[in-house]
N, CA, C and O atoms as a GROMACS GRO file, in nm:
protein
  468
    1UNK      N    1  -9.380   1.325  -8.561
    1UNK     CA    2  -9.397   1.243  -8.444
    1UNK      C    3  -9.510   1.144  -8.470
    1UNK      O    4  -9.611   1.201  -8.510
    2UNK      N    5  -9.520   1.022  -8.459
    2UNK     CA    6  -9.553   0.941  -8.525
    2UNK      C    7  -9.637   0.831  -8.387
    2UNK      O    8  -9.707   0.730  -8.388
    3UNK      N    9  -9.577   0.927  -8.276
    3UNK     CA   10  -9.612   0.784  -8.126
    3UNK      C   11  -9.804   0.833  -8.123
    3UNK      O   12  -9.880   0.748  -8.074
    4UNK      N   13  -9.839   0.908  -8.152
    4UNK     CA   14 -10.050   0.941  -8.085
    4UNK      C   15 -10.083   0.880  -8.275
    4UNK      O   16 -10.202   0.848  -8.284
    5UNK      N   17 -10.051   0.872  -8.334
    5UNK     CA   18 -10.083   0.933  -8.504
    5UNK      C   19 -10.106   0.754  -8.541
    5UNK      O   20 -10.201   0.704  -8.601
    6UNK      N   21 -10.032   0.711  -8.506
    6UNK     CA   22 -10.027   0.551  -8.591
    6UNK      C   23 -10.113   0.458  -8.479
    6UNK      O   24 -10.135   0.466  -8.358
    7UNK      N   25 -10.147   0.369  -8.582
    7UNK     CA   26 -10.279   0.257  -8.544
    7UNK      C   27 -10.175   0.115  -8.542
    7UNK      O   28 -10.119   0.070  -8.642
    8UNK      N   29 -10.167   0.066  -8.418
    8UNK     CA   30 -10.111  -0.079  -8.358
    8UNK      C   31 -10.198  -0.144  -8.441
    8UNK      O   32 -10.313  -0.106  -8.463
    9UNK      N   33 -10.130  -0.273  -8.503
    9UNK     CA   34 -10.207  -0.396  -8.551
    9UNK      C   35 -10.266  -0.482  -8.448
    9UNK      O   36 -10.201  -0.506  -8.346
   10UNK      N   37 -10.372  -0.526  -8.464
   10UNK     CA   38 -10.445  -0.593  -8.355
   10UNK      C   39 -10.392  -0.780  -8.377
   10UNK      O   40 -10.445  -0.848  -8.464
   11UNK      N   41 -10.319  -0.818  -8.312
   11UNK     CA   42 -10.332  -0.964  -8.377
   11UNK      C   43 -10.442  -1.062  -8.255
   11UNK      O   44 -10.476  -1.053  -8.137
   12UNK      N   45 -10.466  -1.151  -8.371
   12UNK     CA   46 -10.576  -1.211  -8.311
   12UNK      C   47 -10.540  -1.333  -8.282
   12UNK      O   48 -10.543  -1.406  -8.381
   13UNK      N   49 -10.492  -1.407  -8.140
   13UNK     CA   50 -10.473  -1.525  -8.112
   13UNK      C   51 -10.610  -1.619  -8.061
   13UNK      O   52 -10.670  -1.590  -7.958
   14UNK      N   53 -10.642  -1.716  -8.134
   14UNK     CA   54 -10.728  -1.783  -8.100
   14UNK      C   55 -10.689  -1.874  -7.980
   14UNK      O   56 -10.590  -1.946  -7.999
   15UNK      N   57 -10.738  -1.882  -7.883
   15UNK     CA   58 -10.729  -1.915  -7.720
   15UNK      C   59 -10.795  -2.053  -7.752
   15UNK      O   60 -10.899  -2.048  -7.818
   16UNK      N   61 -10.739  -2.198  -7.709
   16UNK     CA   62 -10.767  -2.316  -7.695
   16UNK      C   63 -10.817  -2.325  -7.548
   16UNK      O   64 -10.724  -2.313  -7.469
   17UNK      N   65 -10.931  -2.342  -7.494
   17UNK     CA   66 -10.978  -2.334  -7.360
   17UNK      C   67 -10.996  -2.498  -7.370
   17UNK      O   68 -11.034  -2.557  -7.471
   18UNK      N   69 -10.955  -2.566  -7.225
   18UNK     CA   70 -10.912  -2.686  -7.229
   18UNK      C   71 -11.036  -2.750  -7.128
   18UNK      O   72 -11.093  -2.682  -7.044
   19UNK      N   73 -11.059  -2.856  -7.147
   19UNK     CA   74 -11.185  -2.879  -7.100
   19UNK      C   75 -11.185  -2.900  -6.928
   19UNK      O   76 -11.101  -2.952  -6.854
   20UNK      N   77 -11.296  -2.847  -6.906
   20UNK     CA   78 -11.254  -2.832  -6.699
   20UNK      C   79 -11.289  -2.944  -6.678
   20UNK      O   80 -11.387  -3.001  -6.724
   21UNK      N   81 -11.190  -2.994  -6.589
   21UNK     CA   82 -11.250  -3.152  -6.516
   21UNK      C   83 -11.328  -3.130  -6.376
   21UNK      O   84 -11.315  -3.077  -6.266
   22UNK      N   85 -11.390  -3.181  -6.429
   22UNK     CA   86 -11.525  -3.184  -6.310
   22UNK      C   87 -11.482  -3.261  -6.191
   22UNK      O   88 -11.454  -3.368  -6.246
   23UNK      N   89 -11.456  -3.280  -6.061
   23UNK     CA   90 -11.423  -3.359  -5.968
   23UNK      C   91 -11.530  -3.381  -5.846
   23UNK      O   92 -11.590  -3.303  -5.772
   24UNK      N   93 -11.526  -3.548  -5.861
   24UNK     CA   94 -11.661  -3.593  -5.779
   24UNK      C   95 -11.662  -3.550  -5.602
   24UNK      O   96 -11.572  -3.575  -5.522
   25UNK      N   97 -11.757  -3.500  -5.582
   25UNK     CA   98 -11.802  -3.443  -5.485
   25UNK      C   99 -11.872  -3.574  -5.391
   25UNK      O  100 -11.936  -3.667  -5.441
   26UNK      N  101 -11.839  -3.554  -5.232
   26UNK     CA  102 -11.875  -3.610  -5.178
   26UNK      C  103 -11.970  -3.557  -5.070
   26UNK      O  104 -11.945  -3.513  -4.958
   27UNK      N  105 -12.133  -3.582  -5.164
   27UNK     CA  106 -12.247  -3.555  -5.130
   27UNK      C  107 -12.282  -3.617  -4.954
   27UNK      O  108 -12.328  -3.555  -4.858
   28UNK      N  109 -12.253  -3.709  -4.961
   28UNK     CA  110 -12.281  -3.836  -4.832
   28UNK      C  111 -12.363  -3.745  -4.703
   28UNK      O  112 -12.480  -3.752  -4.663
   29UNK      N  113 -12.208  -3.628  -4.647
   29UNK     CA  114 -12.222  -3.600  -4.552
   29UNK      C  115 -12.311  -3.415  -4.540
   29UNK      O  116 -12.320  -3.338  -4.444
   30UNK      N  117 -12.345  -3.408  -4.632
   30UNK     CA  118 -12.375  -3.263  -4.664
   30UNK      C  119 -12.479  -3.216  -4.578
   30UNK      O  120 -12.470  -3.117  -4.507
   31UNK      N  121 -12.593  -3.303  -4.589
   31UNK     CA  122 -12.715  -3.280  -4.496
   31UNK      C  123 -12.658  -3.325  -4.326
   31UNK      O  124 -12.615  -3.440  -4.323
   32UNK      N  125 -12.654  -3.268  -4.220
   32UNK     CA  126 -12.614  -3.335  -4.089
   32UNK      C  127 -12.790  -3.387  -4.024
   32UNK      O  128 -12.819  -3.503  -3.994
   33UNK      N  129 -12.886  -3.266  -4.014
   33UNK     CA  130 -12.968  -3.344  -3.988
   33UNK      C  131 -13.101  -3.218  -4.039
   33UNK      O  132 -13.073  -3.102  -4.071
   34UNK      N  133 -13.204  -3.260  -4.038
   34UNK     CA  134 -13.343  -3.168  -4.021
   34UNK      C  135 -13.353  -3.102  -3.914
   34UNK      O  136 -13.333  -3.146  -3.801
   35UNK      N  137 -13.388  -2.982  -3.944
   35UNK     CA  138 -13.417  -2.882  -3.829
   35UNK      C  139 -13.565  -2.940  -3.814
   35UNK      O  140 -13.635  -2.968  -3.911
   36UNK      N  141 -13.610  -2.955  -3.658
   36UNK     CA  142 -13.732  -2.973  -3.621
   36UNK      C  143 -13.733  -2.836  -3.503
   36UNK      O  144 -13.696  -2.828  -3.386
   37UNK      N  145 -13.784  -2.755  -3.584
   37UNK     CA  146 -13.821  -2.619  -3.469
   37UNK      C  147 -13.947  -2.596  -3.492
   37UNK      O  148 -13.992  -2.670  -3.580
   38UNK      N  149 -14.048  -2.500  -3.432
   38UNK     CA  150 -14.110  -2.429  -3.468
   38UNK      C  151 -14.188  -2.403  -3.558
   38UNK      O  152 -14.302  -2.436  -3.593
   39UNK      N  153 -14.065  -2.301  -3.609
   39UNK     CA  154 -14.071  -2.195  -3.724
   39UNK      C  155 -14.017  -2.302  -3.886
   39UNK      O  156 -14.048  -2.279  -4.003
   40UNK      N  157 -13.934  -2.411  -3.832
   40UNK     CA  158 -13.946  -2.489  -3.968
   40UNK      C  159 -14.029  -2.564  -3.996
   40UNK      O  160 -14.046  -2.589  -4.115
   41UNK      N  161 -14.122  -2.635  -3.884
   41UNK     CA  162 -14.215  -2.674  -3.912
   41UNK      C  163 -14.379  -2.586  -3.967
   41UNK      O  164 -14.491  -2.635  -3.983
   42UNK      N  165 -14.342  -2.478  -3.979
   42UNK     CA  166 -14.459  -2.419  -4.039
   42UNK      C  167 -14.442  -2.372  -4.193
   42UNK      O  168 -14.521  -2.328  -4.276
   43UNK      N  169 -14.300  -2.403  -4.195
   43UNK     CA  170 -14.252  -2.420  -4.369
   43UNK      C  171 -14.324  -2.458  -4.447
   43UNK      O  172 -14.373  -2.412  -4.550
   44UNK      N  173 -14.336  -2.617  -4.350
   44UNK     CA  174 -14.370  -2.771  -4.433
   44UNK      C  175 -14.471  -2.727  -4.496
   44UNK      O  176 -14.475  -2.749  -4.617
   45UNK      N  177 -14.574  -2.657  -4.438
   45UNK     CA  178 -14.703  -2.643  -4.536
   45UNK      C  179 -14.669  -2.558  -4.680
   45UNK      O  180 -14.729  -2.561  -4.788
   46UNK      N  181 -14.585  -2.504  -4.651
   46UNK     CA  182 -14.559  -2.444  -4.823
   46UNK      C  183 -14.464  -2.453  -4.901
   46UNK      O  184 -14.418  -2.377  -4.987
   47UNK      N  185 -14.415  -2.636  -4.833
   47UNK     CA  186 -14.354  -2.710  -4.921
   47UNK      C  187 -14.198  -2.657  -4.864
   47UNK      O  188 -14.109  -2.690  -4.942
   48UNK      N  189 -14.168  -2.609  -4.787
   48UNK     CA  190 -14.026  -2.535  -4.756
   48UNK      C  191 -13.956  -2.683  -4.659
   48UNK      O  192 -14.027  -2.757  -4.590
   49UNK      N  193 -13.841  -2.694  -4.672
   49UNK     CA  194 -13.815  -2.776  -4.543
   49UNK      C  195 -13.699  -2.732  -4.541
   49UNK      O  196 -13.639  -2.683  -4.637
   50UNK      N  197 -13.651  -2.747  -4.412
   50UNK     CA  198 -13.528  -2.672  -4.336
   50UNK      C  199 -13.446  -2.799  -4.244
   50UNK      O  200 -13.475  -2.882  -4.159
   51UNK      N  201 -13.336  -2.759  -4.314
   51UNK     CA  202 -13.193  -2.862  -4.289
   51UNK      C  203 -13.076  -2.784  -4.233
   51UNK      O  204 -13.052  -2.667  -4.266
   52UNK      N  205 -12.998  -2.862  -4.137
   52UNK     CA  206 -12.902  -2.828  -4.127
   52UNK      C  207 -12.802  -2.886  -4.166
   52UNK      O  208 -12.784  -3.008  -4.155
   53UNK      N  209 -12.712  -2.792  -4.225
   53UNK     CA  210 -12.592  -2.881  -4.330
   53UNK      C  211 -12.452  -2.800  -4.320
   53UNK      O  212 -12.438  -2.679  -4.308
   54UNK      N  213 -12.376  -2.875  -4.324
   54UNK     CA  214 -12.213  -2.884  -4.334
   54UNK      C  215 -12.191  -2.714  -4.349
   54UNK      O  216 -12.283  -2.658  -4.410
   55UNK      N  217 -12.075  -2.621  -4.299
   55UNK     CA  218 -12.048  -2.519  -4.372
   55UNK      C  219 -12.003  -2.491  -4.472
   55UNK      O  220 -12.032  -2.382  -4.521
   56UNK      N  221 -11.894  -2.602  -4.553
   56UNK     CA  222 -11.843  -2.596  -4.626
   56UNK      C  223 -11.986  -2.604  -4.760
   56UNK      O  224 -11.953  -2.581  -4.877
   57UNK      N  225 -12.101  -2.630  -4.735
   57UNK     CA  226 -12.156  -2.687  -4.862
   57UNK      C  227 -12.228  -2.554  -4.946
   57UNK      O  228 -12.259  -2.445  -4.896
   58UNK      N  229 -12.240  -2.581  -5.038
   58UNK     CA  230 -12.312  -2.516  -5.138
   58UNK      C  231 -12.378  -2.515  -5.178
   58UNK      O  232 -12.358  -2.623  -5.234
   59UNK      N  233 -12.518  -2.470  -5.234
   59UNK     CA  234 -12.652  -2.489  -5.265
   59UNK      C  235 -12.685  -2.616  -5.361
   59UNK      O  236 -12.785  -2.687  -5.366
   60UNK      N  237 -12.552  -2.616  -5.444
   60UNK     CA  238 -12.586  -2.753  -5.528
   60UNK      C  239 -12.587  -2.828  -5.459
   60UNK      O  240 -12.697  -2.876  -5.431
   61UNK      N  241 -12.425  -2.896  -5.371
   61UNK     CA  242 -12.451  -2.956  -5.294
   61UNK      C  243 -12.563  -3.007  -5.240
   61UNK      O  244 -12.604  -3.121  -5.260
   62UNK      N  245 -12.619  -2.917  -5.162
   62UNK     CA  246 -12.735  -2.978  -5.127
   62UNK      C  247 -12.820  -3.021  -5.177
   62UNK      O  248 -12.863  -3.129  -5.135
   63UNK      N  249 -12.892  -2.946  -5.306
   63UNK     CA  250 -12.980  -2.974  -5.376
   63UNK      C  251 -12.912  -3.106  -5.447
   63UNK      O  252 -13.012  -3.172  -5.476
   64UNK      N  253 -12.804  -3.180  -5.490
   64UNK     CA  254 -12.801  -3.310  -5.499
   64UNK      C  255 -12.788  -3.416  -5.390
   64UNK      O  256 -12.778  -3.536  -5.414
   65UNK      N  257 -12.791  -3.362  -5.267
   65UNK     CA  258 -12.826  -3.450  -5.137
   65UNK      C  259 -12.940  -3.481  -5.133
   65UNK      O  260 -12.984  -3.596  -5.130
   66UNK      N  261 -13.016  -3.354  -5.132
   66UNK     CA  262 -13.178  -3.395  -5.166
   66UNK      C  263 -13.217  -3.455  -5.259
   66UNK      O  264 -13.317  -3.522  -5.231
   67UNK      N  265 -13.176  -3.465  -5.391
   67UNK     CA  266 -13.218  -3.567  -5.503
   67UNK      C  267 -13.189  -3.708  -5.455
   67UNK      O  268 -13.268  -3.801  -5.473
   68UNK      N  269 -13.062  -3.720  -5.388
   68UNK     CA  270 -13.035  -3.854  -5.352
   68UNK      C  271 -13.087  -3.934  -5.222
   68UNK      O  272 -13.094  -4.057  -5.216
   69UNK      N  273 -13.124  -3.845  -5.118
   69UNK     CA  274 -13.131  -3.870  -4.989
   69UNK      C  275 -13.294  -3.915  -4.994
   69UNK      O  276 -13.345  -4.021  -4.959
   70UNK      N  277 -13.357  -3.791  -5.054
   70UNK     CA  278 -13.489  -3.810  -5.074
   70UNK      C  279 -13.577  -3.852  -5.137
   70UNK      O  280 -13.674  -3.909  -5.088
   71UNK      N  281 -13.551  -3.824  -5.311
   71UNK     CA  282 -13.593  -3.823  -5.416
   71UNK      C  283 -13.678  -3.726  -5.486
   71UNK      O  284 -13.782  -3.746  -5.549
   72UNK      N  285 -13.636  -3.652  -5.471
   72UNK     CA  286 -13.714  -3.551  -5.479
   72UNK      C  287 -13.626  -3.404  -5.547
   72UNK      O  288 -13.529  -3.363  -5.484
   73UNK      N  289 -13.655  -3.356  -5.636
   73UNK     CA  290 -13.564  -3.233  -5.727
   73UNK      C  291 -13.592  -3.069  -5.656
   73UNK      O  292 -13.668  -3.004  -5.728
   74UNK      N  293 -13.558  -3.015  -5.566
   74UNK     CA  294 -13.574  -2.892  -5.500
   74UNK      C  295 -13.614  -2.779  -5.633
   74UNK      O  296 -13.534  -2.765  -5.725
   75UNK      N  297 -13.706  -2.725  -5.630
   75UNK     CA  298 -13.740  -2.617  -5.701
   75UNK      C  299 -13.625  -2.518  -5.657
   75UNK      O  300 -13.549  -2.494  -5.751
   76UNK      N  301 -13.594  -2.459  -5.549
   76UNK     CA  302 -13.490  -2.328  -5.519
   76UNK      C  303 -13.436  -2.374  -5.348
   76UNK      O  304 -13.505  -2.399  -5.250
   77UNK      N  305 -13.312  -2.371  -5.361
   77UNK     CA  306 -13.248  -2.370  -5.240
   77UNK      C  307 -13.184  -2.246  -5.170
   77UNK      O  308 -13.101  -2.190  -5.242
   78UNK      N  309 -13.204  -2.189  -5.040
   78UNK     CA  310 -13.184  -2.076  -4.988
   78UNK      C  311 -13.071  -2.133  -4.873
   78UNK      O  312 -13.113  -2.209  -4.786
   79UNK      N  313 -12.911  -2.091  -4.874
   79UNK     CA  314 -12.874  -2.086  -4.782
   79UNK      C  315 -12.812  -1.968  -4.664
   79UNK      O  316 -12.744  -1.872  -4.699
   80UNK      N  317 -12.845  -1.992  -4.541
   80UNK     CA  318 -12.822  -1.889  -4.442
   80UNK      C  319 -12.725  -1.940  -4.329
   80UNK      O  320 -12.741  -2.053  -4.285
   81UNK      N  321 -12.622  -1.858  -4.282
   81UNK     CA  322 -12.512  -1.908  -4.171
   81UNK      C  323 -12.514  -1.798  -4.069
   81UNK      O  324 -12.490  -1.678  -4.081
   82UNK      N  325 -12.552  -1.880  -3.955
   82UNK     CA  326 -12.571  -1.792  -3.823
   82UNK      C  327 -12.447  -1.823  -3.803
   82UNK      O  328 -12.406  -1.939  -3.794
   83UNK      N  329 -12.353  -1.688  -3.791
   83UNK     CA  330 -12.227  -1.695  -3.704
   83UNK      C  331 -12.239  -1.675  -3.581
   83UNK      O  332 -12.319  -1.595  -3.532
   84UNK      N  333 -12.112  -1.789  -3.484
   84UNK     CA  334 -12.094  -1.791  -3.343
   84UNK      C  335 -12.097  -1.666  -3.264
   84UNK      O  336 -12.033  -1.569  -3.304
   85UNK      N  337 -12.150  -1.661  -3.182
   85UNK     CA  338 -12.124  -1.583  -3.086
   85UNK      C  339 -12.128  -1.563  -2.950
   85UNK      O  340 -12.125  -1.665  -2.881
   86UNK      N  341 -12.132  -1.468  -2.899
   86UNK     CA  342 -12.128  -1.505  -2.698
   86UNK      C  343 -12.217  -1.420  -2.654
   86UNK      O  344 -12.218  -1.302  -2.690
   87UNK      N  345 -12.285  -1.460  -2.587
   87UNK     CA  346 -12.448  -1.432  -2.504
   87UNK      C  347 -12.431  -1.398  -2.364
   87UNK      O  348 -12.406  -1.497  -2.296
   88UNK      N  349 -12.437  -1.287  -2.297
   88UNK     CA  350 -12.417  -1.296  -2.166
   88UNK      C  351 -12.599  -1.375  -2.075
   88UNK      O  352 -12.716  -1.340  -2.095
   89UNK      N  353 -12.563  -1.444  -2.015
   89UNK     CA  354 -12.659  -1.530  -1.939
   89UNK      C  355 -12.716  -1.449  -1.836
   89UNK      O  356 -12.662  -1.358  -1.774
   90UNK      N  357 -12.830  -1.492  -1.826
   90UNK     CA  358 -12.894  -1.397  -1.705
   90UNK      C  359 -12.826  -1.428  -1.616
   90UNK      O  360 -12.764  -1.334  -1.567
   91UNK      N  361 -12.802  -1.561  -1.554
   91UNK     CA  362 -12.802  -1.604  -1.414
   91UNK      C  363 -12.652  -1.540  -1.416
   91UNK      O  364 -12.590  -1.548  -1.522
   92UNK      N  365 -12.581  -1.466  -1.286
   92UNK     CA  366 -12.462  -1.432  -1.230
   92UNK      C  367 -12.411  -1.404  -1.328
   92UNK      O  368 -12.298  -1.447  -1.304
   93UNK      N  369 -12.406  -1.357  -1.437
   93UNK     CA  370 -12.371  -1.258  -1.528
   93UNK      C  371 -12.273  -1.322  -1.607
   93UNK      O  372 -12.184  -1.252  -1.655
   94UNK      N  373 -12.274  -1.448  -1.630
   94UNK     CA  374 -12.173  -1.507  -1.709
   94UNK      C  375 -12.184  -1.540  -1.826
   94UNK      O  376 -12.291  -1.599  -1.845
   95UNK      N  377 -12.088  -1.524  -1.963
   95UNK     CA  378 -12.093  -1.544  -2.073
   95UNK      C  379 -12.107  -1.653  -2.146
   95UNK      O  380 -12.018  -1.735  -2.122
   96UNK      N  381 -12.194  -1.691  -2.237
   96UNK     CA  382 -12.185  -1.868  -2.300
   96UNK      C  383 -12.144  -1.812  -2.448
   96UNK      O  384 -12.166  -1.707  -2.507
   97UNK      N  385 -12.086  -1.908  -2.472
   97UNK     CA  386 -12.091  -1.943  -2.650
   97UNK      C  387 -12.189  -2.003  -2.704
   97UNK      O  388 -12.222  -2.121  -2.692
   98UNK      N  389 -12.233  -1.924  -2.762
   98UNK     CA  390 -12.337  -1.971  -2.874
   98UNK      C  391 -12.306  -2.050  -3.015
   98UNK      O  392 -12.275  -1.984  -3.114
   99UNK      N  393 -12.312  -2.170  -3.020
   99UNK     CA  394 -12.221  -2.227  -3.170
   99UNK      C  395 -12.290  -2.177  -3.292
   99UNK      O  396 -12.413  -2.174  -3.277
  100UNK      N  397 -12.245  -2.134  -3.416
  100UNK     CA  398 -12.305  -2.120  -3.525
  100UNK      C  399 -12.316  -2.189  -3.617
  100UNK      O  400 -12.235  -2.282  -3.614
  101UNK      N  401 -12.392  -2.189  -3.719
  101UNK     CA  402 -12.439  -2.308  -3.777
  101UNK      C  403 -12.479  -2.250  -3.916
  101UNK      O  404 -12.475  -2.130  -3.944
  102UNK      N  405 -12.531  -2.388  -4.028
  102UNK     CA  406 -12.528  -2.322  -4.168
  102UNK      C  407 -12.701  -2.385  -4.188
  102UNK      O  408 -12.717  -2.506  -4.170
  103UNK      N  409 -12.806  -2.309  -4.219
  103UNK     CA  410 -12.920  -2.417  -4.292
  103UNK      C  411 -12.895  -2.352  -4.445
  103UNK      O  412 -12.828  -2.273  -4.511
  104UNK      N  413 -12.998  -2.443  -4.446
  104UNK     CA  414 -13.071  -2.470  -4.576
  104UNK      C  415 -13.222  -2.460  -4.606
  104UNK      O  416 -13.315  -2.516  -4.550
  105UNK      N  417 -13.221  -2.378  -4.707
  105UNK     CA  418 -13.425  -2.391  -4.674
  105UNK      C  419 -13.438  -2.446  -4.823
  105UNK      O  420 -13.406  -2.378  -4.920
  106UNK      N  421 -13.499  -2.605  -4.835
  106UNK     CA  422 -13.549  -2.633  -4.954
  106UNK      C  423 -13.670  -2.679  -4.989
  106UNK      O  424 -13.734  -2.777  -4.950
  107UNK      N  425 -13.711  -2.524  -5.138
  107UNK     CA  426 -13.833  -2.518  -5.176
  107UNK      C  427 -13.914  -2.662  -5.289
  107UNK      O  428 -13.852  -2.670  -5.395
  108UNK      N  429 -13.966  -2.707  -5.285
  108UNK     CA  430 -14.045  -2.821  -5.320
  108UNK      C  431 -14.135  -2.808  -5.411
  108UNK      O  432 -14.202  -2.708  -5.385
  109UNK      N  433 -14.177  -2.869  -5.522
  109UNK     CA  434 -14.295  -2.818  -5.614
  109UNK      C  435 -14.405  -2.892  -5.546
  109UNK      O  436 -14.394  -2.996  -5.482
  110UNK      N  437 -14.492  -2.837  -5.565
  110UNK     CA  438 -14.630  -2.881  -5.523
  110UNK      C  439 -14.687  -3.002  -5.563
  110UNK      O  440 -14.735  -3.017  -5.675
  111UNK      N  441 -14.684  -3.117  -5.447
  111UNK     CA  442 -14.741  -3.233  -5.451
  111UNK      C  443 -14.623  -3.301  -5.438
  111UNK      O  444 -14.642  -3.422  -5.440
  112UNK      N  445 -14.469  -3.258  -5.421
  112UNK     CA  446 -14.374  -3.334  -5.365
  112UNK      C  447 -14.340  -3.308  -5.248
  112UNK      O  448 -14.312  -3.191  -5.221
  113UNK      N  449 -14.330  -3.435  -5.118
  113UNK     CA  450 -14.319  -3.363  -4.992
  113UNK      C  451 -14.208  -3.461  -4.956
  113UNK      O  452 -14.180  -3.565  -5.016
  114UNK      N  453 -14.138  -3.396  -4.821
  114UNK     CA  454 -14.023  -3.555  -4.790
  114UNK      C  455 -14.074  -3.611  -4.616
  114UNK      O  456 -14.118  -3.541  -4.525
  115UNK      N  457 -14.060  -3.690  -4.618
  115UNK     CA  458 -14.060  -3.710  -4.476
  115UNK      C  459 -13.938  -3.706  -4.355
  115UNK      O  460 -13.831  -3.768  -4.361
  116UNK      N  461 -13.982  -3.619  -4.246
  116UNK     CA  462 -13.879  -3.652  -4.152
  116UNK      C  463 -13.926  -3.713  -4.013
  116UNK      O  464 -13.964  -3.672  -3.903
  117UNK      N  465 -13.899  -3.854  -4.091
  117UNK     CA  466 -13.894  -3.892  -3.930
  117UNK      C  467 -13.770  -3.995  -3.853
  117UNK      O  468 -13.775  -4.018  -3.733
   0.00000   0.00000   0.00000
């Protein structure tokens, strides 16, 4: 019996991997606007700034919005998405929708800052 005992030939096909086409991205709309809260404004001092941006986008994304929008090269981009939800209201006990939304927190090297005004 010859089927556990014998060794399969291995053949070796060399795989032609074809070059990926890159397709241009439309940066334009990525950033919608700056978060001016609070808690993002106490970023600014350690170089953090906080955006709100598109859901569909992606950290590059952004981080080439910011190269272009601003001038400026983001050391590390952090993104976070508050999903929608429904809040019951104090007053007469009625429910609101809360919309959800996507930021962006981008970190800055020291001595590059952007302005929002």
């Amino acid at each position: 019996m010859g089927i556990f005992g014998s060794k399969k030939e291995e053949k070796t096909v060399e795989k032609k991997e074809a070059p990926r086409a890159v397709a241009p991205r439309d940066i334009s709309g990525v950033i919608i606007r700056p978060r001016v809260t609070e808690k993002a404004l106490l970023g600014v001092d350690n170089n953090v700034y906080t955006f709100e941006i598109r859901r569909d986008a992606s950290k590059y994304d952004v981080r080439d919005a910011v190269k272009e929008l601003y001038g400026v090269t983001p050391v590390k981009v952090r993104t976070v998405t508050q999903q929608p939800r429904r809040v019951m209201k104090r007053t007469k006990g009625r429910v609101i929708g809360v919309k959800g939304l996507k930021k962006a927190y981008v970190y800055l090297k020291e001595g590059d800052t952007i302005t929002l005004a």
